[in-house]
Structure formats: structure tokens, C-alpha cells
C-alpha positions as CSV (number, residue, x, y, z in Angstrom):
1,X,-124.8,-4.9,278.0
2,X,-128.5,-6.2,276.8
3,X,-129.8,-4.8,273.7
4,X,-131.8,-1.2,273.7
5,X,-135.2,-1.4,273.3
6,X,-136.4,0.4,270.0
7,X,-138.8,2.8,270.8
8,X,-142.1,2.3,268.1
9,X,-143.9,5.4,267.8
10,X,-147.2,5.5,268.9
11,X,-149.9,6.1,266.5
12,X,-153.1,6.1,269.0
13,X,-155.6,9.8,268.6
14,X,-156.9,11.2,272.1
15,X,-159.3,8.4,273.0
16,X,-162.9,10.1,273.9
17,X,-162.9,10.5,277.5
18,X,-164.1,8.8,280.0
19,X,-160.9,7.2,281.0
20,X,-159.1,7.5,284.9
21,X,-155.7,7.5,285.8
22,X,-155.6,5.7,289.4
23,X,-157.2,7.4,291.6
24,X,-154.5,9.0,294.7
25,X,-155.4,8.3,298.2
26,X,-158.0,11.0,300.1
27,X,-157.8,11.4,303.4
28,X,-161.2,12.4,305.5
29,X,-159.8,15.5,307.1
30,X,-159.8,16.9,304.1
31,X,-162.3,20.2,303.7
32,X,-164.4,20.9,301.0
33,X,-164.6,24.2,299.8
34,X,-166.9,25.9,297.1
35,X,-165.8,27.6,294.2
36,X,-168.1,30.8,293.7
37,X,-166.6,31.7,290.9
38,X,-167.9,28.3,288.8
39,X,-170.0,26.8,291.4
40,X,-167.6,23.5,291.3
41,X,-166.6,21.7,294.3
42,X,-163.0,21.5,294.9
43,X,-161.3,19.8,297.6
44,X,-158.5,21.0,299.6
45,X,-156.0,18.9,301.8
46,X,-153.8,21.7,303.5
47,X,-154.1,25.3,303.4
48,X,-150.3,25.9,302.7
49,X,-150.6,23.4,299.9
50,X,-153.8,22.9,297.6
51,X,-155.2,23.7,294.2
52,X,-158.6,25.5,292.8
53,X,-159.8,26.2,289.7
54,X,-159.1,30.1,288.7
55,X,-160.2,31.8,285.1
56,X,-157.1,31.0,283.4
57,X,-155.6,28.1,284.5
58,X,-154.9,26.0,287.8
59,X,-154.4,28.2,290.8
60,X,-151.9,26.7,293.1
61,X,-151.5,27.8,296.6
62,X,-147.6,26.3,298.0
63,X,-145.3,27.9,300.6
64,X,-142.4,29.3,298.8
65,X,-141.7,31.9,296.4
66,X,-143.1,31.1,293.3
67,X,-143.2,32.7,289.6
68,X,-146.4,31.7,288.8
69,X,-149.8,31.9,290.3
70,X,-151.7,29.6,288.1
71,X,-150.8,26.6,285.7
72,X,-152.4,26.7,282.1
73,X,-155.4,24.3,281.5
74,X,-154.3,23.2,278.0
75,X,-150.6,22.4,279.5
76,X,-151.9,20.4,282.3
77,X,-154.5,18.3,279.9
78,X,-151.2,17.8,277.3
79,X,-149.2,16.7,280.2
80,X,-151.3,14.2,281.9
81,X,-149.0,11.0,282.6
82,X,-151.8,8.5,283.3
83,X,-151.5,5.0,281.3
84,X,-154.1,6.6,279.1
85,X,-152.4,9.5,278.0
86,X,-148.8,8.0,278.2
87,X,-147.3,4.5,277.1
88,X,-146.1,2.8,279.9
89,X,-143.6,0.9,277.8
90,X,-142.3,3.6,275.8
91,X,-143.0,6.8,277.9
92,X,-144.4,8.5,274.7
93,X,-147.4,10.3,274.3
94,X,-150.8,7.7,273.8
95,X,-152.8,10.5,271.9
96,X,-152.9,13.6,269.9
97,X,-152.0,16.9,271.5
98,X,-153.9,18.7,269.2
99,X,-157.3,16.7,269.3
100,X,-157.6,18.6,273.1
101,X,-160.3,21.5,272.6
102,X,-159.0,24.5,272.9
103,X,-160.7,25.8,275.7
104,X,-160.5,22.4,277.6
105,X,-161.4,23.3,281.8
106,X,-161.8,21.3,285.1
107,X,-164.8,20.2,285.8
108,X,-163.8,19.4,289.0
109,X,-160.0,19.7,291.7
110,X,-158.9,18.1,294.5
111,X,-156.3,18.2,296.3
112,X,-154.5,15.9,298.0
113,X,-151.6,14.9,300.2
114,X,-149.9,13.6,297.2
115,X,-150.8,16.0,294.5
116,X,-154.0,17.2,292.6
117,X,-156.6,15.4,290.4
118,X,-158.2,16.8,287.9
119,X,-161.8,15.7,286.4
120,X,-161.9,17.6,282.8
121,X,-164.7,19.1,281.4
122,X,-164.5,16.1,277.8
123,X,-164.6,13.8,280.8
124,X,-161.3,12.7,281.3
125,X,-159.1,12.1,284.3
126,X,-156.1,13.7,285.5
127,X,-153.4,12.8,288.4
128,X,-150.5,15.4,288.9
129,X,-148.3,14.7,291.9
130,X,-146.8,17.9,294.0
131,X,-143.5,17.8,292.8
132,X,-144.2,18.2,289.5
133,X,-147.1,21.0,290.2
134,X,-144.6,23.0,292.6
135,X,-141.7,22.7,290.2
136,X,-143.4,24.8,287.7
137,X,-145.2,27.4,289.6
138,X,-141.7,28.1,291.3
139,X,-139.5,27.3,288.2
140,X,-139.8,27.2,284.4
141,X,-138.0,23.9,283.4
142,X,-136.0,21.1,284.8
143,X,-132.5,21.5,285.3
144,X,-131.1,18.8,282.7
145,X,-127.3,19.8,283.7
146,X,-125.2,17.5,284.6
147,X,-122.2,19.2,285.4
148,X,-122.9,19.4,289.1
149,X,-120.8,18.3,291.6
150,X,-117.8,18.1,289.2
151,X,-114.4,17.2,291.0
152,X,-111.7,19.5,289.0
153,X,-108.2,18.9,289.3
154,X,-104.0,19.7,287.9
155,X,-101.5,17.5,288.2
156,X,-102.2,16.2,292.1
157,X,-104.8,14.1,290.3
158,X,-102.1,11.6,290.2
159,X,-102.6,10.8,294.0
160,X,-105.8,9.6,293.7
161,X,-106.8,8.4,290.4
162,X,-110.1,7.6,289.7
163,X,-110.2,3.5,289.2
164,X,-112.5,0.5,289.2
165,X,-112.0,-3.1,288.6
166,X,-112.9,-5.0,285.1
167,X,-114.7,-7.7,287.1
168,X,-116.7,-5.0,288.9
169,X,-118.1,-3.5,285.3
170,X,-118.6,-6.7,284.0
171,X,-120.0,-8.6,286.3
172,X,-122.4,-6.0,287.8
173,X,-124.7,-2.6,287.2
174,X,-123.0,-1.0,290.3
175,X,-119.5,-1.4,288.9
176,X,-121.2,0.4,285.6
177,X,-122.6,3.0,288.1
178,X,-119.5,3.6,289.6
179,X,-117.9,3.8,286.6
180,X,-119.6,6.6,284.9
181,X,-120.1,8.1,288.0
182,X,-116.4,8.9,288.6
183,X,-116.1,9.6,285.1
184,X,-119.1,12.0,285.5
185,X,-117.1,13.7,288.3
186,X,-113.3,13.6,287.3
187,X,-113.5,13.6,284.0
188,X,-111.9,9.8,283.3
189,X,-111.4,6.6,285.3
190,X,-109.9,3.6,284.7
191,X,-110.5,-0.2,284.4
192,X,-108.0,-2.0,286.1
193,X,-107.4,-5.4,286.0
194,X,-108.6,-6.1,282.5
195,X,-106.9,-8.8,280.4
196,X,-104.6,-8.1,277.8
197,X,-104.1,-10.6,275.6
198,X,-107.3,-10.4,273.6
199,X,-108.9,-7.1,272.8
200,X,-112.0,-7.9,272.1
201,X,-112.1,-8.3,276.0
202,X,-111.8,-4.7,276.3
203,X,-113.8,-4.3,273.8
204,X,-116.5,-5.8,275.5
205,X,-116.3,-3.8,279.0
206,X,-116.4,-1.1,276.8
207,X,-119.8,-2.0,275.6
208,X,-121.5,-2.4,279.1
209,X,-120.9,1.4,279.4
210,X,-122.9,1.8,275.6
211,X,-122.6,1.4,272.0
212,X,-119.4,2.1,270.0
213,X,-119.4,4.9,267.7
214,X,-118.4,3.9,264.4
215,X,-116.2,6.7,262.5
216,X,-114.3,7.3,259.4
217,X,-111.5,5.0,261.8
218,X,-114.1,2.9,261.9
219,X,-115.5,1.3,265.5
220,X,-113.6,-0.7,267.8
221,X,-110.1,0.4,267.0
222,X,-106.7,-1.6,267.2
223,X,-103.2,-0.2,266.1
224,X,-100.0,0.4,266.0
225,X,-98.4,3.8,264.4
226,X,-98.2,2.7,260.8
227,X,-99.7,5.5,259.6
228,X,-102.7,3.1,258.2
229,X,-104.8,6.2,258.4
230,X,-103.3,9.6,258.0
231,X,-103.8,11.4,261.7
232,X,-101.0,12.0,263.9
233,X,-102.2,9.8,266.3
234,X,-101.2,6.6,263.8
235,X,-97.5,7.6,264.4
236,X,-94.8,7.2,267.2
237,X,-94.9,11.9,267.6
238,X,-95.2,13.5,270.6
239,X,-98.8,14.9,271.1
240,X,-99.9,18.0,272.8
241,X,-103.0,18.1,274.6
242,X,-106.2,17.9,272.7
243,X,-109.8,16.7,272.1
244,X,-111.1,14.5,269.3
245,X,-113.4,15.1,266.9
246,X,-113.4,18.6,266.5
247,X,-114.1,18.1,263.2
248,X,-117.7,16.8,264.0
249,X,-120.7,18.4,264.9
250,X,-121.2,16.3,268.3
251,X,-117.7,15.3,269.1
252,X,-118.0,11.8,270.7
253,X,-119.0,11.9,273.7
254,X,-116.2,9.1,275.2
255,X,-113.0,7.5,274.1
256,X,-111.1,4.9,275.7
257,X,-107.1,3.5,275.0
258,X,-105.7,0.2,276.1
259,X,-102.3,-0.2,276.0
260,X,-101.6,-4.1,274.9
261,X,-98.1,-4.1,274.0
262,X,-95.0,-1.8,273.6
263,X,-92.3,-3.7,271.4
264,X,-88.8,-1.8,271.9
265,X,-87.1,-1.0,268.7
266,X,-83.8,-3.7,267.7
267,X,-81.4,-3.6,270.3
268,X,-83.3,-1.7,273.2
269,X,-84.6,-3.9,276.0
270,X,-88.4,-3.2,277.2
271,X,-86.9,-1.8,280.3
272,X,-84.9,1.2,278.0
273,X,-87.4,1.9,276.0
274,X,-88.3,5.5,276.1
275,X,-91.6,7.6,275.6
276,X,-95.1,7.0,275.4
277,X,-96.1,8.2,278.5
278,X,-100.2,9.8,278.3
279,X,-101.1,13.4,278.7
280,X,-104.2,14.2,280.9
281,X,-105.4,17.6,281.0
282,X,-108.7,18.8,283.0
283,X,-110.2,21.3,280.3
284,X,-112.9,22.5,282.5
285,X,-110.4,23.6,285.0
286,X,-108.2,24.9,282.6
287,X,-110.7,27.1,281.8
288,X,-112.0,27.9,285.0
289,X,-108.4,28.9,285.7
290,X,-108.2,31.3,281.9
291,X,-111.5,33.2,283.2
292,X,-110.0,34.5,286.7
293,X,-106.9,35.4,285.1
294,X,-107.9,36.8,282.0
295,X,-111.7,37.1,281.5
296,X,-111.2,39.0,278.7
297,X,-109.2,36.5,276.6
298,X,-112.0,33.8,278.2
299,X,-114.9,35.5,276.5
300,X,-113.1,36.5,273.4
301,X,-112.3,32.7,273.0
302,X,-116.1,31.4,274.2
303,X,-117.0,33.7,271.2
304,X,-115.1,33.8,268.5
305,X,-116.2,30.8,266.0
306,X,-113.6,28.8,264.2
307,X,-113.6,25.9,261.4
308,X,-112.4,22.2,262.5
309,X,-111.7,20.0,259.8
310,X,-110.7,16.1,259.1
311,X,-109.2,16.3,255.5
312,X,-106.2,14.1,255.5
313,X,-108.2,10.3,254.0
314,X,-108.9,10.0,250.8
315,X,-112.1,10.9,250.0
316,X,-112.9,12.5,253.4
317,X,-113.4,15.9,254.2
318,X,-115.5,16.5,257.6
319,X,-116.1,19.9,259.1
320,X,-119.4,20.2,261.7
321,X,-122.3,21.7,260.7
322,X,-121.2,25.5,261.4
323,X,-118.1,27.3,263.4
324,X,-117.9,26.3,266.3
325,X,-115.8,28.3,269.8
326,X,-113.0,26.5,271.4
327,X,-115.4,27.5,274.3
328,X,-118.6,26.4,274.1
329,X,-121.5,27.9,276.8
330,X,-124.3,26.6,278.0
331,X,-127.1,28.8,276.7
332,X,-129.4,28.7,279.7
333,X,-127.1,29.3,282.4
334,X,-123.7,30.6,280.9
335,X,-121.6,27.8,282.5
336,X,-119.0,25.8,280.3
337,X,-120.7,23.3,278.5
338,X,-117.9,21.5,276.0
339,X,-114.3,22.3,275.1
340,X,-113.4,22.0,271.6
341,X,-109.6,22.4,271.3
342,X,-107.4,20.6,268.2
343,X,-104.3,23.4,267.2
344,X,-103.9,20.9,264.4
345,X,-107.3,20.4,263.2
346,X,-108.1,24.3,263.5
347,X,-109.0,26.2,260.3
348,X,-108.5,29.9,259.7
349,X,-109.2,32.2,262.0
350,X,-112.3,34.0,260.5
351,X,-112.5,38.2,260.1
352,X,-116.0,39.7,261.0
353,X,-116.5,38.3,264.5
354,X,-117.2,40.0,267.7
355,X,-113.3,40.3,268.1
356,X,-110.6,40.7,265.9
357,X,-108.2,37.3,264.4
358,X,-105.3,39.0,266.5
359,X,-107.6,39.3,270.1
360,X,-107.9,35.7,269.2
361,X,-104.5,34.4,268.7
362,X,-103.8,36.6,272.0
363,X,-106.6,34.4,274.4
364,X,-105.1,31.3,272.6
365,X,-101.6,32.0,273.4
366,X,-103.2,32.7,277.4
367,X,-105.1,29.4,276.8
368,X,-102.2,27.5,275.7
369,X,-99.9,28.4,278.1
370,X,-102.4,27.4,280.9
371,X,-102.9,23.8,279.5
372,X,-99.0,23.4,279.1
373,X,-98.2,24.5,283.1
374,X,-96.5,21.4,285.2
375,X,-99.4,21.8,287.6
376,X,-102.6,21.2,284.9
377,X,-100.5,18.6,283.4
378,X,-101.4,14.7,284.5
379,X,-98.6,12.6,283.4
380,X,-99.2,8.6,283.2
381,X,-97.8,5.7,281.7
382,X,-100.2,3.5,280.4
383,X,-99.3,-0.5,281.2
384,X,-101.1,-3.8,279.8
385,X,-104.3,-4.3,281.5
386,X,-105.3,-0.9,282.3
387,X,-107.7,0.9,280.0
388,X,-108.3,4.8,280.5
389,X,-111.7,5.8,279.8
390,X,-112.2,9.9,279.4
391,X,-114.6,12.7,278.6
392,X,-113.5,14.0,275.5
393,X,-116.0,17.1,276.1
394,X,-113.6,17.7,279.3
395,X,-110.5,16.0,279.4
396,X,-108.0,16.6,276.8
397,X,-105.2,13.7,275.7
398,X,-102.1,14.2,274.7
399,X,-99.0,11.8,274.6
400,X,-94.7,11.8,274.5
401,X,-93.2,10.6,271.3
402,X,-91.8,7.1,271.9
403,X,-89.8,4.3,270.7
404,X,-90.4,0.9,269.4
405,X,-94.3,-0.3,268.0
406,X,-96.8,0.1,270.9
407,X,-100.1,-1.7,270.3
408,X,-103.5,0.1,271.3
409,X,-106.8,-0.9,271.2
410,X,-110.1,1.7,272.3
411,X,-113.3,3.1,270.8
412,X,-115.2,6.0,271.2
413,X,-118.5,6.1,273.2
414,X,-121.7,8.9,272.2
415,X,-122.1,11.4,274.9
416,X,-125.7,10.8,275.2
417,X,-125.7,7.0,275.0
418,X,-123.1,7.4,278.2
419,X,-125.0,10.0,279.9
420,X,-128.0,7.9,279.5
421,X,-126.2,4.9,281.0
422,X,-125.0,7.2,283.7
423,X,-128.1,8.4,284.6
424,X,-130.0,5.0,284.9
425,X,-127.2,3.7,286.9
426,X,-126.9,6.0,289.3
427,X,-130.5,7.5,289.9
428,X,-134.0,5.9,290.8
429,X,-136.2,5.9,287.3
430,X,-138.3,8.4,288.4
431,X,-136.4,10.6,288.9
432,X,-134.7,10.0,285.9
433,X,-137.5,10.7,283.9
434,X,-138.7,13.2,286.0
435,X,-135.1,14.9,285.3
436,X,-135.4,14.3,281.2
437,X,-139.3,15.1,280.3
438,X,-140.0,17.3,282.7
């Protein structure tokens, strides 16, 4: 994937004001009308849709129900987007906020079919389109979720599994929009078809979704279970399911496993060889599945907050920046926003939360059993030239203890560098930007 741009900040004050944005197209039906409160002229398009100065702020006349009559002056002037105000390279701010007097006012509104301009009263020029002037008179914010339209599943998942081809991802940006797309959706895909007998090749797919998150395993990782660094994962045990990176404050965001070779031990043939098959459990549904059977022990564990720890290096000792819920809520609109779950690398259960240590090991035990049921559990065996790639905010990973030295390459991908790479793939820019400034 080509190289992010690095974003320079820019350094430029308000420039004095005489400066336009492009001026929108006017069409001659539209009236005039006079504003006898100022004495301004103001120009209308449509009477279900226009604009007019008021004492406060920018009156706004739209169909709908709306939960604001007017739009504040000094937010509009702050928000202008014209190549002036904004840099078009960049997207950030030309000019400083607080160089806008305080009691900055239209001069002059119009309204047209495709939004409002605004002449200011330090001379400078303002284009707002309707969809941005409507959103926030009928809404307070843009809705930056992007757990819509999420595809949950159990263990029937394993009828239709989410794949795309190696050659689609690196060949073109629509096999990376499909890509994170079904990851976006299911929770995990995988990339079929990739070769096998060089990891760096996966390695490199890898990258055309974003960067690789280096760690205290380091970045592109490739091993067999020798125990080089002390985690479970570095042996040949069975694992329950989990997420990584518990331990951090932003948990990564992606991780991805290749399986390149399993070597039977002495005297077992490849086709004997037991174990090693991969665990895939749907968190999200999991819990979706906790909170209608017991909401109780769904709240109790959304709130109670527990220390997560890496401790078993020498010389590291990770924990995030506070306790954090197995749980985690979205704060706006109360919907599951992350999952957190690692028995192993769970601290103690604190005292003085909102519930007691014992309500807590009683929504756990609920919890547990849930993830351990035949029908969440997605059982695969992971062959040479497949790679898995999952949401470790969704989907947790588990594996069966096996025999013999099975080589594994992978890495772990940032959730916002993927999201970002999601988003661009998928959407038009505008509205991507629309979606992520507001």
C-alpha cells in the first residue's frame, strides 16, 4: 500500500477578509425578501427550505422535525470549509479560530438550491451546503459508529465463511474494499490463495489493509511454540477463547495468523497428526445473547472495572491506562462498543465497585458458559495458504493443543488505521469526511 501522507500543521492566522469561497449556482426564480429586523436583503430559494438572518444565529426554515431553530454565528464563521478557511491538501483549519470577533454577524443570506451563502460582516465569504445545515438543526453530531449493519453469527458461520482472494487484495483497491468490508460486517475474513512458502508475502497483503503494529512481540511475527517469549500462545496448549491485548489501553485493532507449516512429531505422519484446529468466537453476539438471558449479569459485567496485565518478559510489565470492563459501552448510545476478555491476563477482581467481587464472578461464570456453547463455537483448521484476518475488538481466538511444531506467521493491525482504510475503500470522500469532521 503507498505511503501516508504526513499531515504538516498549518500555521496560517485568519487572513483579513475579503476572500470567497466559490460562489453556488442561483437560480432566477428565486424571491427576494427583506429582513425588517436588520434591513439586509436575504434571498430565498424555496419556502420549505431557506435561511434568514435572526438575533442569535442563522434561522433555518427545513421540513422535518428539528431540535434547533437557529445555528450560532460564531459556529458557522469557525466552520466555513472554503479553500480559504480550510486546506485543501490537509483538511485542517487555514486560520485562527479565535482571531473571529466575537460578535461576528451576516451581512448578508441567501439561499439556494444547494445550500446557503453567507457574506460576513469582517467581509468574508461563506458556502454551507444543505446537508450539512439540516443535519445540525435536526441533530447534534454525526453518527461516527460503525457498528451498523453487523452480520452476527454461532457456529453456522462455517457455511459461509467470509473469504477473498490474495490476488484480489493485492492487485486492486476493491479487493481491499471487500476485504475490510466483510471484516467490518462478520467480524474476520480470509485471504485465500496466498503463497506459502515465503512470509514476507503475507506480510505484505497484510500491509495493503495498513501499518503493522509493532509490540513487545515485536511487528511482523513468525513462530513456532518454543516458548521464545513467555505467553501461552508460544506453546503447543490448548487455548480457550480470548482477545489480545488486554493488557493495552487500545487493544490492536486487527490480528492476522498464517498457518505455513505443521511438522508432525517423530513417528506420526502429517496425515495423524492431531490438534491445532482455531477457535472462532463472535463476541458481539455472545453478548447480545448474555443481555436477553441475564441482563443483570450483562450490566454487572459492562461495569464492573478490572486490571489486565502483560508481566511474563523480562523487563515488561504492561497494564492500560486505568480498569477497564470486560464490557465496554459506547458512551453516546449504550450499544457494545469493544470486548475485552483474557481469564489469563485478568487481575484481581477489585472491592468498591458498583457490584460486589462475588456478582462478578457470577456474570463471568454466565459469560463463560455462553462463549463455550457448541453453537457460538466456530471450529476451523487453518491449512498453508490461507490467512485469517479478525477483529480482535469482536472476534475472540482460541485454539486445540496439538502435536508436532506448527509454523505461524501474522501481525497485528491498529483499529483506526483499518477503519480508516475501510472507510476510504468503501465510501465516496465526501462522505467520508463528512462522516469524520462533521
Amino acid at each position: 500500500m503507498k505511503p501516508f501522507r504526513v499531515l504538516r500543521p498549518a500555521s496560517r492566522l485568519l487572513a483579513a477578509s475579503s476572500s470567497r469561497c466559490g460562489s453556488l449556482p442561483r437560480r432566477a426564480s428565486g424571491s427576494i425578501a427583506l429582513c425588517a429586523a436588520k434591513r439586509l436583503r436575504v434571498r430565498h430559494y424555496s419556502s420549505h427550505k431557506s435561511a434568514s438572518i435572526g438575533s442569535d444565529g442563522l434561522r433555518v426554515d427545513v421540513s422535518g422535525t428539528k431540535k434547533r431553530e437557529s445555528l450560532p454565528y460564531f459556529w458557522l464563521r469557525d466552520n466555513c470549509r472554503c479553500a480559504s478557511c480550510i486546506n485543501q491538501d490537509t483538511r485542517q483549519r487555514n486560520f485562527n479560530t479565535f482571531a473571529i470577533p466575537t460578535d461576528i454577524k451576516p451581512s448578508n443570506v441567501s439561499s439556494t438550491a444547494e445550500g446557503v451563502s453567507v457574506q460576513w460582516s469582517d467581509g468574508h465569504q461563506s458556502q454551507y451546503d444543505w446537508d450539512f445545515i439540516q443535519h445540525y438543526v435536526k441533530g447534534d453530531k454525526r453518527d461516527r459508529s460503525v457498528t451498523h449493519d453487523l452480520h452476527y453469527w454461532g457456529a453456522e458461520i462455517a457455511e459461509n465463511q467470509p473469504t477473498v482472494s490474495y490476488n484480489d487484495v493485492m492487485n486492486s483497491e476493491k479487493g481491499v474494499a471487500e476485504l475490510t468490508a466483510r471484516i467490518q460486517k462478520y467480524g474476520f475474513s480470509f485471504i485465500d490463495s496466498t503463497p506459502a512458502h515465503d512470509p514476507d508475502l503475507t506480510r505484505q497483503v497484510l500491509e495493503r489493509i495498513a501499518f503493522i503494529r509493532l509490540t513487545h512481540y515485536g511487528g511482523f511475527y513468525d513462530f513456532i511454540p518454543d516458548l521464545a517469549m513467555a505467553d501461552t500462545a508460544y506453546t503447543n496448549l490448548a487455548l480457550p477463547a480470548h482477545t489480545d491485548n488486554t493488557y493495552f489501553t487500545d487493544p490492536s485493532g486487527l490480528q492476522a495468523f498464517h498457518l505455513l507449516s505443521h511438522t508432525p512429531p517423530p513417528g506420526v505422519s502429517a496425515e495423524t497428526a492431531q490438534g491445532g484446529a482455531s477457535l472462532l468466537v463472535d463476541a458481539f453476539n455472545a453478548a447480545r445473547i448474555l443481555k436477553k438471558e441475564d441482563t443483570r449479569a450483562f450490566e454487572v459485567l459492562s461495569k464492573v472495572r478490572l486490571p489486565w496485565h502483560a508481566s511474563g518478559n523480562a523487563g515488561i510489565t504492561i497494564t492500560p491506562d486505568k480498569l477497564y470492563p470486560v464490557l465496554e459501552l459506547d458512551e453516546d448510545s449504550g450499544e457494545l462498543h469493544r470486548v475485552r476478555w483474557n481469564n489469563d491476563d485478568r487481575g484481581v477482581v477489585p472491592f468498591g465497585e458498583e457490584y460486589s467481587p462475588e456478582e462478578w464472578y457470577g456474570a463471568a461464570r454466565k459469560w463463560d458458559e455462553i462463549l463455550r456453547r457448541k453453537e457460538s463455537e466456530f471450529w476451523v483448521q487453518l491449512t498453508p495458504g490461507r490467512v485469517l484476518v479478525f477483529d480482535n475488538w469482536r472476534v475472540m481466538h482460541g485454539r486445540s493443543a496439538f502435536e508436532g511444531i506448527r509454523r505461524i506467521c501474522g501481525a497485528y493491525i491498529n483499529r483506526d488505521d483499518w477503519i480508516s482504510r475501510w472507510r476510504n475503500t468503501n465510501f465516496d470522500r465526501k462522505k467520508v469526511l463528512d462522516n469524520v469532521i462533521g
